[in-house]
C-alpha positions as CSV (number, residue, x, y, z in Angstrom):
1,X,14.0,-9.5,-9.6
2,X,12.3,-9.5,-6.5
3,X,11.4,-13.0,-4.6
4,X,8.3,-11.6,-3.2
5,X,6.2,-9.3,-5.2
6,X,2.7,-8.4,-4.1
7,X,-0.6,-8.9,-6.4
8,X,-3.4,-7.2,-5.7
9,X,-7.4,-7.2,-7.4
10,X,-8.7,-3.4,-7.6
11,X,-11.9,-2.6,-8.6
12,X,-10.9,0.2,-11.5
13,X,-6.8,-1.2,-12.1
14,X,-6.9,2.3,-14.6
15,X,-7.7,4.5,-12.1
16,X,-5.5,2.6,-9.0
17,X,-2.5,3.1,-11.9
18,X,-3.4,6.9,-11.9
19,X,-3.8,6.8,-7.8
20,X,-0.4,5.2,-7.5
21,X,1.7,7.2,-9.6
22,X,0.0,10.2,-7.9
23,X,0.5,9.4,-4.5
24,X,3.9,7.5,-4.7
25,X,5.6,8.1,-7.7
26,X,4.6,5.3,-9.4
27,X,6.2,4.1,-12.8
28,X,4.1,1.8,-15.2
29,X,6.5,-1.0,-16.3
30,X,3.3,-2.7,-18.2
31,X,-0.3,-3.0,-18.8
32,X,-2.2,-5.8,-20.7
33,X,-5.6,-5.8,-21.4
34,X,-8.5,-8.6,-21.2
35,X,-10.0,-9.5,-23.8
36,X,-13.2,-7.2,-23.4
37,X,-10.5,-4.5,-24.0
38,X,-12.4,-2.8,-20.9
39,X,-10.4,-4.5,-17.8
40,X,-6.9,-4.9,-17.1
41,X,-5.7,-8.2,-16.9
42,X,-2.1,-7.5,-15.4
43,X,-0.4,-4.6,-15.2
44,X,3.4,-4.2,-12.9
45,X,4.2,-0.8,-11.3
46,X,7.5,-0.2,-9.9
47,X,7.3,2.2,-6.7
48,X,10.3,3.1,-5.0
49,X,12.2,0.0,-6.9
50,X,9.6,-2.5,-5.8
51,X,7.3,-4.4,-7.9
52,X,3.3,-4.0,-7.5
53,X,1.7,-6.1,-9.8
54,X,-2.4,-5.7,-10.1
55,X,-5.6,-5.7,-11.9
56,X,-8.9,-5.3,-12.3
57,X,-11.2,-8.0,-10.5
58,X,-12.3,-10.9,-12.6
59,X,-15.0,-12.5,-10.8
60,X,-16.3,-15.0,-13.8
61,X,-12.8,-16.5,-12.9
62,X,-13.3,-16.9,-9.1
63,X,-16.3,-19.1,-8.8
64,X,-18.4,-15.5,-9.5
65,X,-17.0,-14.0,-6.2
66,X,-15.5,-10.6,-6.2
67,X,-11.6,-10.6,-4.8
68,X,-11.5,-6.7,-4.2
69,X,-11.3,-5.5,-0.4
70,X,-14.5,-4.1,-0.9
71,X,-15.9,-7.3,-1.5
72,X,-14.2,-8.6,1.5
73,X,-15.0,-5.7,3.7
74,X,-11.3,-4.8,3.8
75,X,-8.6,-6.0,3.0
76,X,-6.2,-7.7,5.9
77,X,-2.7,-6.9,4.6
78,X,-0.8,-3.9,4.4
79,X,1.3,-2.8,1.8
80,X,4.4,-1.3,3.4
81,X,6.3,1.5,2.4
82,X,9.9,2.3,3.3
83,X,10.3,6.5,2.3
84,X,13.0,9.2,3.4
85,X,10.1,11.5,4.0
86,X,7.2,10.0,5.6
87,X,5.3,13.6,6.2
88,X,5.6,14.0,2.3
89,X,4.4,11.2,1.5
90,X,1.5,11.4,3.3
91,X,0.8,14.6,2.3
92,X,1.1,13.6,-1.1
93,X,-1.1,10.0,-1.1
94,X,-3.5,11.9,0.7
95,X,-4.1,15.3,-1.7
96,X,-4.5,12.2,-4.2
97,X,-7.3,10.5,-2.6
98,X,-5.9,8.7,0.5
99,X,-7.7,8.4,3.7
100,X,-5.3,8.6,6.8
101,X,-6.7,5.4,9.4
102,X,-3.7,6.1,11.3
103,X,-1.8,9.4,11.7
104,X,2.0,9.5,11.1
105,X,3.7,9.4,14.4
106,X,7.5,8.6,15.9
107,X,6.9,5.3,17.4
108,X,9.0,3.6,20.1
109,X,10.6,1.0,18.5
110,X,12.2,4.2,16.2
111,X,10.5,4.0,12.9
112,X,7.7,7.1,11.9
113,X,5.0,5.4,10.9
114,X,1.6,5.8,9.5
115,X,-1.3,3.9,7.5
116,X,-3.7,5.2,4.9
117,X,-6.1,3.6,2.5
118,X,-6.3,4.0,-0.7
119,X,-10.0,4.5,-2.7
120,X,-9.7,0.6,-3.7
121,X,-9.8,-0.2,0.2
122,X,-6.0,-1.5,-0.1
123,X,-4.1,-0.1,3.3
124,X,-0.1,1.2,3.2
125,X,1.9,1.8,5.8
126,X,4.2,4.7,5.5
127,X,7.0,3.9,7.1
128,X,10.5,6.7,7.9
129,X,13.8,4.9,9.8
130,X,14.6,7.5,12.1
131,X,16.7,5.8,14.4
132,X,18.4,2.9,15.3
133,X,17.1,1.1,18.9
134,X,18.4,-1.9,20.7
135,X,16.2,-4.8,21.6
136,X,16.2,-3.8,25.1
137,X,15.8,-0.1,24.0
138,X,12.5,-1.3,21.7
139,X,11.2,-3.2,24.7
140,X,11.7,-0.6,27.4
141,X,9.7,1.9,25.5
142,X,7.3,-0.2,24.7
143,X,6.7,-0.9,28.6
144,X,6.7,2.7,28.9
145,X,4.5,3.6,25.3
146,X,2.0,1.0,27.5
147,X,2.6,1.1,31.3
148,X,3.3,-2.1,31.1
């Protein structure tokens, strides 16, 4: 098992489940329902041979406070995902419901790279290794990526 698995609130965990097998191949490992048969209390997805645990938002046990990123405004992690084929992915998450916040691009330090946000306001970087850079390589192209 993993040592760090992410947990996230949704505001519809049925239709983030649907979203995530859509845009990233998602497999449902489990899903339990709450009591009120309506909400999902946990459910674990397995995406690329991680764990994503989630459910829906349960605000009677939080004090009556919402814990979705819309609630928040936004949430202020990012999911990261490691893919042989970042310009597929995208493509994919996107046709799925996706909005792009930042478009894929090479970056310096030799990653591609890209966010989107998913319609539960949860953001994932889409991440490709393309090549292997030195510390001094990263930092060099970083003074130049900023005219530093």
């Amino acid at each position: 098992m993993q040592t760090l698995i992410p947990h996230i609130y949704v505001s519809n965990a049925a239709g983030a489940i649907d979203f995530y097998k859509a845009a990233f191949g998602a497999k449902e490992n489990s899903r339990n329902m709450a009591p009120d048969g309506k909400r999902i209390m946990h459910a674990d997805l397995e995406i690329l041979g991680s764990t994503l645990m989630l459910n829906d938002d349960f605000p009677e046990m939080c004090g009556g406070k919402s814990q979705t990123p819309e609630a928040f405004g936004g949430s202020p992690v990012i999911l990261n995902l490691v893919v042989d084929n970042a310009n597929d992915v995208f493509a994919k998450a996107t046709a799925a419901g996706a909005t792009v916040t930042m478009p894929l691009a090479d970056m310096f330090w030799g990653d591609r790279y890209g966010h989107l946000r998913d319609p539960y306001g949860h953001t994932w970087a889409i991440i490709q290794h393309l090549q292997q850079k030195s510390r001094e390589e990263i930092e060099a192209a970083m003074k130049q990526t900023f005219k530093m």
